[in-house]
Backbone bond lengths (Angstrom), bond angles and torsions (degrees), N, CA, C in turn:
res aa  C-N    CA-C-N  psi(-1)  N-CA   C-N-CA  omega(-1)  CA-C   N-CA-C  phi
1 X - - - 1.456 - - 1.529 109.81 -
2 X 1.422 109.19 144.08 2.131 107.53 171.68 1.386 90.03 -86.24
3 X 1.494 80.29 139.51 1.809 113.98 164.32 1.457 119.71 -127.60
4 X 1.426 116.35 142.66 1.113 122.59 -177.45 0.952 116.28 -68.06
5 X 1.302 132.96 134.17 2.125 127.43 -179.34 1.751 83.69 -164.33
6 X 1.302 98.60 147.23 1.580 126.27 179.70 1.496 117.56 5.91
7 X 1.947 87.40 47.14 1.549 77.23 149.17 1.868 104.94 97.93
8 X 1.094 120.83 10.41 1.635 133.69 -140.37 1.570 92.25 179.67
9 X 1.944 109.03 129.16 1.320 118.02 139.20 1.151 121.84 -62.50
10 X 1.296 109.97 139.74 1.734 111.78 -177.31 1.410 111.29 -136.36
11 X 1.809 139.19 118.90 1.198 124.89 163.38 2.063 84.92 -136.15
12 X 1.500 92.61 150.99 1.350 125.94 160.81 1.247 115.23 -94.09
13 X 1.487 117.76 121.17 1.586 136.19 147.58 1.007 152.70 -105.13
14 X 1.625 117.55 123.79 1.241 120.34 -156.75 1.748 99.49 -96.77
15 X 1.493 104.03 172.54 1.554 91.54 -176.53 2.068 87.26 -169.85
16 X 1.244 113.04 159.10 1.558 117.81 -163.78 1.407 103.21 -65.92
17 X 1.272 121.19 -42.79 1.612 134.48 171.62 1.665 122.77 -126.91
18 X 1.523 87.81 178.00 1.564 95.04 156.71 1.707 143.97 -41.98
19 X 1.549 93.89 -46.95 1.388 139.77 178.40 1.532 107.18 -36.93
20 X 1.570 89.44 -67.05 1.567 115.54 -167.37 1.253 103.99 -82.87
21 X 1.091 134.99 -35.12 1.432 138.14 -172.98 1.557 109.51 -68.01
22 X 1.670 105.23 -36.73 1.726 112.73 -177.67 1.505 99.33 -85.82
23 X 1.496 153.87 -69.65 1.235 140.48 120.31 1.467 125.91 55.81
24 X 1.323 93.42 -69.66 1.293 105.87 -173.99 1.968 107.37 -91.01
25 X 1.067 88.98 -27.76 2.158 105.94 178.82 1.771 74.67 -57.38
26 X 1.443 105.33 -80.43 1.260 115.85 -153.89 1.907 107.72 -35.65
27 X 1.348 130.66 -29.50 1.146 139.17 161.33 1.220 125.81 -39.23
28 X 1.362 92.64 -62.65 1.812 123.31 -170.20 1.358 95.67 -87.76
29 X 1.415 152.62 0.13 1.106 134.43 130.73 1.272 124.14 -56.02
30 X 1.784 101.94 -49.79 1.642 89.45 -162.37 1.844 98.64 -65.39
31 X 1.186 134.19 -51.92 1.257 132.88 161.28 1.457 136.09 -2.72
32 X 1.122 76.58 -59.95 2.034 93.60 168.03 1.496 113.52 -76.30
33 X 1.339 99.40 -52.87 2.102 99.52 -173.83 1.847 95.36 -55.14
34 X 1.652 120.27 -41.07 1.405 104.99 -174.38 1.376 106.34 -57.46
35 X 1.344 126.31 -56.78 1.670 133.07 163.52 1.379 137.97 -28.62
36 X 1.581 96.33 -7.75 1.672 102.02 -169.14 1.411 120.73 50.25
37 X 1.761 123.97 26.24 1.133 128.05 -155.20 1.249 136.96 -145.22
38 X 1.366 103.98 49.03 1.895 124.02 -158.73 1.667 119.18 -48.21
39 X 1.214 121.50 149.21 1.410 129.00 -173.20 1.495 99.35 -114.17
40 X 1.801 96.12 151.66 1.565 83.05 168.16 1.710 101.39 -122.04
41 X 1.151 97.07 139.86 1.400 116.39 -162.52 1.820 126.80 -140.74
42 X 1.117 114.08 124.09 1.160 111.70 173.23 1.893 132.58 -98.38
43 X 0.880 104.41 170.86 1.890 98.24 -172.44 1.676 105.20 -156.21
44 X 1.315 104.61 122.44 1.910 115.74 -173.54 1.581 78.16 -126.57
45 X 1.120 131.31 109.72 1.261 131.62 124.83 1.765 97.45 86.88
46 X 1.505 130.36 -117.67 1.277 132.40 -175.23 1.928 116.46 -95.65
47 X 1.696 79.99 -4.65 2.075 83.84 166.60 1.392 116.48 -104.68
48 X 1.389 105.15 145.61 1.476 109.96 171.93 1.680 88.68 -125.56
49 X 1.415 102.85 133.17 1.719 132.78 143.79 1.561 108.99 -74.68
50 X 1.634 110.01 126.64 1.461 109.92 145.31 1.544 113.41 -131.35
51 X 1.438 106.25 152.08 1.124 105.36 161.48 1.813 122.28 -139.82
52 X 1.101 132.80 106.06 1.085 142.35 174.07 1.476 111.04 -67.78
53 X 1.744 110.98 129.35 1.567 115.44 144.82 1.801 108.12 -149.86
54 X 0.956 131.84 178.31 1.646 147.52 150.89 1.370 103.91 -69.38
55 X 1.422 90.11 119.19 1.891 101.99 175.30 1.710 89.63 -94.13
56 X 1.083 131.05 -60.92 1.263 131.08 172.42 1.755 134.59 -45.93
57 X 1.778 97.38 -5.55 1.261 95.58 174.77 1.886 88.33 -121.70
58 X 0.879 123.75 30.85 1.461 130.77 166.97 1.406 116.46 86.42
59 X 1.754 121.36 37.68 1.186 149.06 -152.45 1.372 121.32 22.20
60 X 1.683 112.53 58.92 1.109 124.03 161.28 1.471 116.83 -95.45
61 X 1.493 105.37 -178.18 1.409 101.46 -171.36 1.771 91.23 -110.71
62 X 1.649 111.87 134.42 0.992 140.23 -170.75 1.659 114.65 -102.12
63 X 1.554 116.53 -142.26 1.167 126.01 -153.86 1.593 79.38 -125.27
64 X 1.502 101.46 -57.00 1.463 111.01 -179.83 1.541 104.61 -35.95
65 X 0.910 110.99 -86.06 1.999 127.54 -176.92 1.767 107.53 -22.01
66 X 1.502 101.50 -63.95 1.162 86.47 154.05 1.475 168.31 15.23
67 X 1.704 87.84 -95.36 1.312 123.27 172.33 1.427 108.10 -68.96
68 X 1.268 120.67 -44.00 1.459 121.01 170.75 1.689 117.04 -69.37
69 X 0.938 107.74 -38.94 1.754 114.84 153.97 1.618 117.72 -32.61
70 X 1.204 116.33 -54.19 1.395 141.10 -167.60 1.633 90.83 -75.90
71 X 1.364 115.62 -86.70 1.186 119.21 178.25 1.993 112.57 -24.77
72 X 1.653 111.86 -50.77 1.387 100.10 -172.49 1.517 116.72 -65.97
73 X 1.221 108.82 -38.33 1.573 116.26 161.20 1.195 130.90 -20.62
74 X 1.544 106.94 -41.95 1.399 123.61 -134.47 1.855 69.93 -105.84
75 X 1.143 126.65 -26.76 1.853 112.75 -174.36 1.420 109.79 -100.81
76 X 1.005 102.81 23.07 1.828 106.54 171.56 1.633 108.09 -80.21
């Protein structure tokens, strides 16, 4: 589940490999570039970090963030 912490949605994903873990980035890119709405996120191996906020609303977490939240869900 995303949780709120400093200001930023935040959920961690696990995934069986590498494969799947990049796969799924590769998803949640195209997702976001349609959104105009980049995450910053990290990836070691079968975890992916995300964290969503609005740089434009003073990197809080918005409606926007959200919605892209929802959307990443939706490519699991």
């Amino acid at each position: 589940m995303w949780e709120e912490k400093n200001n930023t949605l935040y959920r961690k994903f696990e995934f069986k490999n590498f494969s799947e873990a990049f796969a799924f980035m590769t998803r949640v890119a195209l997702a976001a570039e349609k959104m105009d709405h980049h995450p910053l996120w990290t990836n070691v191996y079968n975890k992916v970090e995300i964290s969503l906020s609005t740089h434009d609303a003073g990197d809080t977490v918005t409606e926007k963030d959200r919605q892209l939240a929802k959307k990443i869900d939706g490519l699991l």
